[in-house]
N, C-alpha and C positions, 0 to 999 in steps of 0.2 A: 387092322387094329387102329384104335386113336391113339393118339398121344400118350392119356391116359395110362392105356395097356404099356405100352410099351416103359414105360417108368414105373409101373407095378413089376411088370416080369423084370427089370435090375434089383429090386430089392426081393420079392420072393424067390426068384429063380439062381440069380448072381450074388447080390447080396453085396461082398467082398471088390470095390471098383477101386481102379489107379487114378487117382487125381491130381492134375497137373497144375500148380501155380506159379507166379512169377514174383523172383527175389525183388531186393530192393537194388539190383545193378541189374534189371532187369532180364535174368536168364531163369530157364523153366525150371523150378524142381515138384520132384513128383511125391506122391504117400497114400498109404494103403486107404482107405477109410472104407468105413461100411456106411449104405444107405441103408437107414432106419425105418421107414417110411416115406409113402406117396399118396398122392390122391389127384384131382384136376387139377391141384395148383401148384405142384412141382415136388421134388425129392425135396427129405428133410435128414438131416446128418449132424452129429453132435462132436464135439473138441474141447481139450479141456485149451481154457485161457489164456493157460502159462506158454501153448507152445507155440512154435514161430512157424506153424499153419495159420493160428487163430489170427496173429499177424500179418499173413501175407491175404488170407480172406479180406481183413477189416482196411486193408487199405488199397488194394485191386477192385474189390467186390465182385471179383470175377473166377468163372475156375472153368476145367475142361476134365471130363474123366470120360476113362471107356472101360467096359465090365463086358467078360468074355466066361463064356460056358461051351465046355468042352474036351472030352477026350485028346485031342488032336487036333491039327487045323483045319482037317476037314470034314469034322464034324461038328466045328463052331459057330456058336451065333454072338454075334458081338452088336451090342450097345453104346455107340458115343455120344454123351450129352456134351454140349458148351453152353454157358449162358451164365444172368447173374444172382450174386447170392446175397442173403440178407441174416443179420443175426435177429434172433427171435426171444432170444433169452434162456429163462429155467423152464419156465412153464411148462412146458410140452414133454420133459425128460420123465418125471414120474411115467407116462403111457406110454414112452418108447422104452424104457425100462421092460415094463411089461412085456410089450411086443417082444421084442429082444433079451429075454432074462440071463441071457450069458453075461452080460454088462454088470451084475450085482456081483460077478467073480474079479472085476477088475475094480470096480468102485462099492465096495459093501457096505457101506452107511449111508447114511442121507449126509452127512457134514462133509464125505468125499466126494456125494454125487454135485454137489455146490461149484466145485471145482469145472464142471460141463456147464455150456451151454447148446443150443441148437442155431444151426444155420439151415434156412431153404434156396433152394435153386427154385427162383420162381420165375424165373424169365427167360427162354433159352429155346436152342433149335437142338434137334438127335436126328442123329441115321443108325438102321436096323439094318444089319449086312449077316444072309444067312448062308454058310459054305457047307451044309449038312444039305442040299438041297441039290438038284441038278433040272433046271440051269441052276445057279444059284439067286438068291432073292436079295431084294434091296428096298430099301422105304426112305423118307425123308418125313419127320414131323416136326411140327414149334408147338410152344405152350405157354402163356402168360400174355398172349395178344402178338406174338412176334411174327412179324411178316416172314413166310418161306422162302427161303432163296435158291432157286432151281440149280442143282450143278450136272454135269454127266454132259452127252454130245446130242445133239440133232441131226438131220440130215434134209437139206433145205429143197424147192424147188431148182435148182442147178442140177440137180441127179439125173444123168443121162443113163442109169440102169445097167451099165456094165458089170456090175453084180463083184466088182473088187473090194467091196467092203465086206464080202459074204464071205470070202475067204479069208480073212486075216481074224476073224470075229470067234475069239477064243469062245465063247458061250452060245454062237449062232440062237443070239437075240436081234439078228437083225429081219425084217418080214419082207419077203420080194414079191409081196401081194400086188401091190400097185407102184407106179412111180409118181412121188417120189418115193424111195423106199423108206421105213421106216421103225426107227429103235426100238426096242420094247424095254423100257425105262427098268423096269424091276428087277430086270435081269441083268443088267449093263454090268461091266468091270470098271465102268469110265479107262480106258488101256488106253485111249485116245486111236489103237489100232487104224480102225475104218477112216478117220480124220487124214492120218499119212498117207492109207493106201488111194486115197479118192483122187481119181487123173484130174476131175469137173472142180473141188475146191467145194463141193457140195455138204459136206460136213462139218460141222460148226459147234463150240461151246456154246453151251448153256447159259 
């Protein structure tokens, strides 16, 4: 999937995400919000003015949420976007309105819906982490031009194929096809596992 997708499936699929900001003595508090809308250029989410969200947005311009679908944990597919956010104004609320017409049960007039405006997350990196899966899957995407930053392990030309990373490798995502041997990224726990068990020091972060 692109980027794209994957910010569409939080607001059609999840909808309902925990998002995280940072007070003004800088410790994290977290609140429900709903993404409204997506498209190539990021989730868009609305607040009314008065609250000390709209607050800690306009003066961070930064936020992190995660949005989880699921029976149980292992049948979940979780979503964490990080990245930064921008106020956008009134404009855009009349079409999210629409979109989302539960919204007219909490603001019914236009002279309440005034009290909103809209923020986008237009800048930002996500990872897709699915536990409904076996092995389980994993993705990394960015969106707004932002360079990807690899995380999870490697395992370098040091690998002398003793095959002790095979065994500690809770998902046996690891391939003993060739040496060196090699991760198969999508499946990773990142456990750091095969890193401790490796005798050669062959295993390395991202």
């Amino acid at each position: 999937m692109e980027a794209k997708d994957y910010l569409a499936f939080i607001v059609s699929e999840i909808h309902t995400t925990i998002v995280a900001t940072v007070d003004d003595e800088g410790l994290p508090i977290t609140a429900a919000i709903d993404m409204m809308d997506s498209d190539e250029n990021g989730l868009y989410f609305l607040t009314a003015k008065g609250k000390g969200f709209y607050d800690r947005l306009k003066k961070r311009g930064f936020l992190a949420l995660t949005a989880i679908k699921g029976q149980d944990t292992m049948s979940s597919v979780a979503v964490s976007v990080r990245g930064k956010v921008r106020e956008l104004g009134y404009e855009r609320i009349p079409a999210l309105f629409e979109k989302n017409p539960y919204m007219h049960q909490i603001y019914p007039t236009k002279e309440a819906m005034h009290a909103l405006t809209v923020f986008q997350v237009y800048e930002g990196t996500g990872e897709w982490f699915d536990l409904s899966k076996r092995p389980i899957e994993r993705a990394s995407f960015t969106f707004g031009g932002v360079q990807e930053k690899t995380e999870g392990f490697i395992i370098t030309d040091a690998c002398i194929g003793c095959g002790s990373c095979l065994k500690v490798c809770p998902q046996d995502c690891i391939s003993a096809d060739s040496i060196p041997f090699r991760i198969e990224q999508a499946h990773c726990l990142h456990c750091g596992n095969c890193m401790t068990a490796c005798p050669a020091g062959a295993v390395q972060k991202r």
